[in-house]
TIMAR-327801 format. One record per residue (C-alpha): residue in three letters; x, y, z. Coordinates in steps of 0.25 Angstrom, whole numbers, padded with zeros to 4 digits, always signed. Example, Ala and Ser with C-alpha at 12.3 -4.5 7.8 and 13.67 -1.06 7.14 Angstrom:
2
ala+0049-0018+0031ser+0055-0004+0029
! end
This chain:
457
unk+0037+0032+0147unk+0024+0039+0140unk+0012+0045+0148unk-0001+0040+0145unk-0014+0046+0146unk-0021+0033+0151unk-0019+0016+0151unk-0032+0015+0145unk-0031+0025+0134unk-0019+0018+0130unk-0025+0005+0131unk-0036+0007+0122unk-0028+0019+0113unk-0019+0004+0107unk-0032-0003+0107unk-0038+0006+0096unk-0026+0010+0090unk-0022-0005+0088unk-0036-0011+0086unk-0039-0004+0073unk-0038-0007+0056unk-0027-0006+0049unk-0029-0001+0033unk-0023-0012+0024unk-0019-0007+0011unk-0011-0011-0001unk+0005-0004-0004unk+0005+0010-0013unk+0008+0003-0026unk-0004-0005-0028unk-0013+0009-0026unk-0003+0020-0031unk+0007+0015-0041unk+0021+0011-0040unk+0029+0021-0050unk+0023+0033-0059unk+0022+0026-0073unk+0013+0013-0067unk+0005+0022-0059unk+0002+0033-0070unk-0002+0018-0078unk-0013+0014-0068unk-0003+0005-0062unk-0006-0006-0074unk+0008-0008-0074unk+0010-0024-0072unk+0016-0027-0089unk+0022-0013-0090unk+0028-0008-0077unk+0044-0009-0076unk+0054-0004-0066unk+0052-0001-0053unk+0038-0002-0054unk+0038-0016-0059unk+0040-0019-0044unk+0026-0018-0040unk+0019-0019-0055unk+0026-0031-0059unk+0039-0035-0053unk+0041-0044-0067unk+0044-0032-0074unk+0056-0027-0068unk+0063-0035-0077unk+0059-0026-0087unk+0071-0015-0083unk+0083-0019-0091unk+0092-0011-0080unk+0093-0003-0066unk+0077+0001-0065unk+0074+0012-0053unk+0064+0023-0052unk+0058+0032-0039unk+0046+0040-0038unk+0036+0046-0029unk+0022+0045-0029unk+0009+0054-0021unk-0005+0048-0020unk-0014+0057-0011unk-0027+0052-0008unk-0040+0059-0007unk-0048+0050+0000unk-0062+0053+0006unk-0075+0050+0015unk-0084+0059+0018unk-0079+0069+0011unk-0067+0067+0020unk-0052+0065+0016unk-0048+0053+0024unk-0032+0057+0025unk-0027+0046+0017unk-0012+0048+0017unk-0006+0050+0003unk+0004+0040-0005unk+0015+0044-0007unk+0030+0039-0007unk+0042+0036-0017unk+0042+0023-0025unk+0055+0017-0030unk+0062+0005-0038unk+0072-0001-0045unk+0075-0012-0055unk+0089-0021-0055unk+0087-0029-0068unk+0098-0042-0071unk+0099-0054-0078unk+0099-0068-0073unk+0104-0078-0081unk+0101-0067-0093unk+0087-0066-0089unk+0082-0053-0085unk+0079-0051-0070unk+0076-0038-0062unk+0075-0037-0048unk+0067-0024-0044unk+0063-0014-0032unk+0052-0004-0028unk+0048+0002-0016unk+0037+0013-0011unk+0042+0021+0000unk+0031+0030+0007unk+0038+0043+0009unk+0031+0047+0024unk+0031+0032+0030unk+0035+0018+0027unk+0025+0012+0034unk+0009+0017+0040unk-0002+0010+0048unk-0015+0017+0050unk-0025+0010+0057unk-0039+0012+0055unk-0052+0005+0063unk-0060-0003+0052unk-0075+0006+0054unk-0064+0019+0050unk-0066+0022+0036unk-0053+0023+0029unk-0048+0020+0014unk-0043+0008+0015unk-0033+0005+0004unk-0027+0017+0002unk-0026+0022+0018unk-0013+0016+0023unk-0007+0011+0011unk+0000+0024+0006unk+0011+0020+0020unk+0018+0009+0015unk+0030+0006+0010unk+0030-0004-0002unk+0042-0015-0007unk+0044-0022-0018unk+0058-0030-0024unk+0055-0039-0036unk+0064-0049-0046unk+0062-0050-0062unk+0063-0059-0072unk+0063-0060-0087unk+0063-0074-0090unk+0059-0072-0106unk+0058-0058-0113unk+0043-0059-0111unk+0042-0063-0099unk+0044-0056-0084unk+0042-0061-0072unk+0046-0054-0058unk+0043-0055-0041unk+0045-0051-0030unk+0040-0046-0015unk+0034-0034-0011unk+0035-0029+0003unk+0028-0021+0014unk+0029-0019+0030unk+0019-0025+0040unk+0018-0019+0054unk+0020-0023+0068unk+0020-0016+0080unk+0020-0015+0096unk+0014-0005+0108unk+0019-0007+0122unk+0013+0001+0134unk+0019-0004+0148unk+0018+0007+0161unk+0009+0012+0168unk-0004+0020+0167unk-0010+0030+0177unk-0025+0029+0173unk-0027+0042+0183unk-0015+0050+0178unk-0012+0046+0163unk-0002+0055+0161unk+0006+0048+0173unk+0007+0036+0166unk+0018+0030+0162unk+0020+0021+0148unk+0029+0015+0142unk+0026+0013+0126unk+0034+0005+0116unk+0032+0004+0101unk+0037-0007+0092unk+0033-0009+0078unk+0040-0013+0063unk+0036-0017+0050unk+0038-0030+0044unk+0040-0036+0030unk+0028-0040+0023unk+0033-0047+0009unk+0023-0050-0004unk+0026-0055-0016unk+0024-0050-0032unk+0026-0056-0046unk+0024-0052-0060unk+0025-0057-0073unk+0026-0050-0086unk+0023-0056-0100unk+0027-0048-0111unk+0019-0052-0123unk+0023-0043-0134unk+0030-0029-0136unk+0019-0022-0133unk+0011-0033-0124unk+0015-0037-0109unk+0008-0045-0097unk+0009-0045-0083unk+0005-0052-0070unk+0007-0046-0056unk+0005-0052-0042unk+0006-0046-0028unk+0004-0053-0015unk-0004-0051-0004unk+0003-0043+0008unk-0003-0039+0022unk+0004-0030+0031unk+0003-0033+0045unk-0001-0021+0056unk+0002-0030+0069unk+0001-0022+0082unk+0002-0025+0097unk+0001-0017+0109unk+0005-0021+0124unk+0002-0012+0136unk+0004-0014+0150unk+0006-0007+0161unk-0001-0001+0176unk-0012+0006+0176unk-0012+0017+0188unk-0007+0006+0199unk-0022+0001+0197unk-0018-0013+0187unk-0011-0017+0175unk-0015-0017+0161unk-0011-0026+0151unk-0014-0024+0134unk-0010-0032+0124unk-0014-0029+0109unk-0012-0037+0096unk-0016-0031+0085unk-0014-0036+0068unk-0018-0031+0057unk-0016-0030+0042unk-0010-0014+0038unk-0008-0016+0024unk-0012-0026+0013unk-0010-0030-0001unk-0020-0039-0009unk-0014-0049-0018unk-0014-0043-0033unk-0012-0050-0048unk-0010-0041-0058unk-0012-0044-0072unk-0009-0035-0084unk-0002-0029-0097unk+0004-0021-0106unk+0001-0017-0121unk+0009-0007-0129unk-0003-0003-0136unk+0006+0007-0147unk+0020+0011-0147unk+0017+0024-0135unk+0005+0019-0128unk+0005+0007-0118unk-0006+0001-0109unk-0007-0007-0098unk-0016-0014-0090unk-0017-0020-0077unk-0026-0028-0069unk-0024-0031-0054unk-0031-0040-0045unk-0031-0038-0030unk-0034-0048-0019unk-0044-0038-0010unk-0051-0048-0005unk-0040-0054+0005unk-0039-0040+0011unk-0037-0041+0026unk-0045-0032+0034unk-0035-0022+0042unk-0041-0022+0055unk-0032-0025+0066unk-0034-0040+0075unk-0035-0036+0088unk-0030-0043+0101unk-0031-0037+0115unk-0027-0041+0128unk-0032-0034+0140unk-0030-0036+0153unk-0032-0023+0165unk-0036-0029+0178unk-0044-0021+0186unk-0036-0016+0199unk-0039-0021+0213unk-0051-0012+0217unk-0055-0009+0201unk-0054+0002+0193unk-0057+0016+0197unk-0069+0023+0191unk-0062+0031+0182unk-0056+0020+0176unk-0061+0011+0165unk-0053+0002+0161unk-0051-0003+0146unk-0058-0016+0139unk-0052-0025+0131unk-0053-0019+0115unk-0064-0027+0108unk-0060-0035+0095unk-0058-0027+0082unk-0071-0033+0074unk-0065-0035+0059unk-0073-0032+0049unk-0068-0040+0035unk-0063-0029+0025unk-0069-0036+0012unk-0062-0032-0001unk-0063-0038-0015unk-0054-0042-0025unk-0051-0032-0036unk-0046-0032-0050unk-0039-0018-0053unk-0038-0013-0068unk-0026-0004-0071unk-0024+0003-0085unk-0011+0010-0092unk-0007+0019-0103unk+0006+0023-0106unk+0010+0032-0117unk+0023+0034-0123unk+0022+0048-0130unk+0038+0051-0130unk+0045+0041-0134unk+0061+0043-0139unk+0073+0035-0135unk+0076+0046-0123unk+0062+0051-0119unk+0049+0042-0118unk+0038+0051-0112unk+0025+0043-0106unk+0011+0046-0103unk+0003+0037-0095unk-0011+0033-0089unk-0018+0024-0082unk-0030+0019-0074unk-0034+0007-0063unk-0047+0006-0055unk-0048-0003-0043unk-0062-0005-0037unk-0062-0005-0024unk-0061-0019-0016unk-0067-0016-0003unk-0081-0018-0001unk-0093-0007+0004unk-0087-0004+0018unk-0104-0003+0022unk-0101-0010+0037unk-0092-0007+0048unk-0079-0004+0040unk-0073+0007+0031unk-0063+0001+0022unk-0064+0012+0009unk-0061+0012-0003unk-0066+0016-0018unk-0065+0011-0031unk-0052+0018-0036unk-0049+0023-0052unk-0034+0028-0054unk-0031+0038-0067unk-0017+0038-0067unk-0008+0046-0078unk+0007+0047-0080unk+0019+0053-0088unk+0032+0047-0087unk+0046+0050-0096unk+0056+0042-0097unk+0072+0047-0103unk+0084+0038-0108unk+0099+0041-0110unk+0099+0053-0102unk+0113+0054-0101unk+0124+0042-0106unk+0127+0039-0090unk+0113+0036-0088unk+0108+0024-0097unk+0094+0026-0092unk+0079+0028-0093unk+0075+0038-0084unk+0058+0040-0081unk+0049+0048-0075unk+0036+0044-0073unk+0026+0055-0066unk+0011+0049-0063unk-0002+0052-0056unk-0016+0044-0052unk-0030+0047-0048unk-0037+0038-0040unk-0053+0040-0039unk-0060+0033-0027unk-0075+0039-0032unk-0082+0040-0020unk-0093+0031-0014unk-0102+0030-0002unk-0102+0020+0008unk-0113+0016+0014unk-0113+0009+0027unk-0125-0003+0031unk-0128+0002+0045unk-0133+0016+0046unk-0127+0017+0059unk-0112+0013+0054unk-0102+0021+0061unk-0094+0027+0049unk-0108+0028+0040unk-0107+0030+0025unk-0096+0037+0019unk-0091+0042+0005unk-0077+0038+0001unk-0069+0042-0012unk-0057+0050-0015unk-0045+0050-0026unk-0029+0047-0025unk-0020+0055-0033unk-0007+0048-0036unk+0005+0055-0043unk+0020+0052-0043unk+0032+0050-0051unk+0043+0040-0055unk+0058+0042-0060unk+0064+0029-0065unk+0078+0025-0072unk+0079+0014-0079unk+0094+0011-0083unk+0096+0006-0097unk+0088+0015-0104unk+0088+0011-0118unk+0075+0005-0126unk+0081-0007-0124unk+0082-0007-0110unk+0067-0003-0110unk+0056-0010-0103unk+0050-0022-0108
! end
């Protein structure tokens, strides 16, 4: 049994903390990378990625490993995000990302089966909720809690040709309050209450392909598709109970919501040994913005207080039903975003091969001027990345392996910008939003048959 300091309070405390938006983003990798080499690259990685990175690039090539592929590392993006002038306490991103690649043969083709995972290292899981006229950066806000799955199958039907598949998964959430007891409206802290919290998280799937198409020694194509994936925030709350001898209340609350969400994405790109050190790549990446659901919770309230015989006492005023949420549509436009890489060779012998690496991408920002009642931010964002990554073979006879270690780190500018509301009289006003994210992290990977031969293709 809890004390509580009034029926009332209570009533309308679940109201507002229910009745509000929930920010919908996408998972780490499509913002921050998913292992050092690709990441220092500028994540154009979809014809040249391999191992356990392949799982989110391009799950065709993890065929590519010739034997037992693994590999671990940790990554750190602190965000400095402001408005006003004012750092809005974006949470940084930070967690430990981690894979492995089990190739076979099937009827003497090459297959490959393959994991990843991105494991935050403070909570699996967070919702924050947010009322819609609150100005808050929307795509990178909430995304940094969640934890990220991916198990993908390979095949090599034809030396040129790679072809892989597989699911993706995340974690919706549901949950429940109950309140049942009584309430002294005269003395709140002789109220009795009885409170039970209920909530889990459920399965959400989607799936991911990729081809590979290697035209020459030097030349390779790729195709990547993600699906679409909205993670569910379904709430309700039930409270009843006396109120002081006087009546009884009754208040029921249904509440849905979208907590995080992924555009559908095609990815198109390639590969080009340019000399025998020096590699480029390229990737281009379209995003469905445009069928981005607008995270404000759907409110349904039921309630019901009848007044007692001889009414209400003066001091008493009784709650009203919580209007309706009025949406506002969150429109966002399709993007296509352009990612470059270099990667330079500058040791290369049969033990050592020593890398230096480099890249860019640029992704114009899909939301549209927030000039009415929302604020939805975001900026245009420019990502310099560099990298240096090492790679040692035949260490010792018992261990017939590659061992890397791949370090990287990134700078993304949002230049700032004002916005400017229509109606001078706008609760929020204008405001100036910009900021940078600094990335940096590292990777150790072992590939088992070390050997040129047993080198990527």
């Amino acid at each position: 049994m809890a004390p509580a300091r009034s029926w009332a309070v209570r009533l309308l405390g679940a109201a507002c903390a229910l009745a509000i938006a929930s920010p919908a983003e996408a998972n780490p990798p499509d913002t921050y990378g998913f292992g050092s080499r690709e990441t220092a690259m500028g994540n154009a990685a979809s014809a040249d990625t391999h191992g356990y990175a392949a799982n989110y690039y391009n799950p065709a090539a993890i065929v590519r490993s010739r034997a037992l592929d693994f590999g671990i590392g940790y990554f750190r993006a602190e965000h400095s995000l402001a408005i006003d002038d004012k750092d809005t306490g974006v949470d940084p991103v930070k967690g430990l990302n981690a894979g492995l690649v089990v190739p076979g043969r099937v009827f003497s083709l090459p297959v490959a089966f393959g994991v990843a995972l991105h494991l935050p290292d403070d909570r699996l899981s967070r919702v924050r909720a947010l009322k819609q006229e609150q100005p808050r950066w929307e795509l990178y806000d909430n995304r940094n809690q969640r934890l990220y799955l991916a198990a993908n199958i390979a095949i090599e039907p034809f030396p040129w040709l790679q072809i892989g598949g597989g699911l993706s998964f995340m974690s919706s959430t549901r949950g429940r309050l109950d309140i049942t007891g009584s309430a002294n409206v005269f003395s709140p802290d002789d109220s009795l209450l009885r409170h039970e919290v209920d909530a889990d998280l459920t399965a959400i799937r989607y799936p991911q392909a990729g081809v590979r198409v290697v035209l020459t020694d030097e030349v390779a194509l790729a195709a990547v598709y993600r699906g679409e994936f909205q993670l569910g925030l379904d709430l309700s709350a039930h409270l009843q109970g006396d109120i002081s001898g006087l009546t009884t209340a009754l208040y029921e609350l249904e509440t849905s919501s979208v907590n995080n969400f992924l555009p559908e994405q095609v990815v198109v790109g390639g590969s080009w040994l340019l000399t025998k050190t020096l590699r480029a790549s390229f990737d281009a990446t379209w995003i469905d913005w445009s069928a981005y659901v607008t995270p404000v919770a759907q409110l349904d309230v039921v309630l019901d207080i009848p007044p007692p015989g001889g009414g209400w006492p003066a001091s008493i005023t009784p709650p009203e039903t919580p209007a309706p949420t009025k949406i506002v549509p969150l429109r966002m436009h399709d993007r296509i975003v352009p990612h470059v890489g270099l990667e330079w060779r500058a040791i290369g012998t049969r033990k050592l091969e020593g890398f230096v690496r480099g890249g860019y991408e640029m992704q114009k920002s899909p939301i549209e001027a927030q000039t009415g009642l929302t604020n939805y931010v975001d900026r245009d964002r420019h990502t310099f990345s560099l990298g240096l990554g090492g790679t040692m073979r035949g260490l010792a006879r018992e261990l017939p392996a590659a061992i890397s270690l791949d370090v990287h780190v990134a700078l993304s500018e949002l230049f700032s910008e004002t916005t400017v509301k229509t109606s001078a009289g706008d609760f929020v006003g204008d405001y100036r939003a910009g900021g940078h994210i600094v990335n940096a992290g590292a990777t150790l990977s072992v590939a088992f048959d070390a050997s040129p031969e047993g080198a990527p293709r």
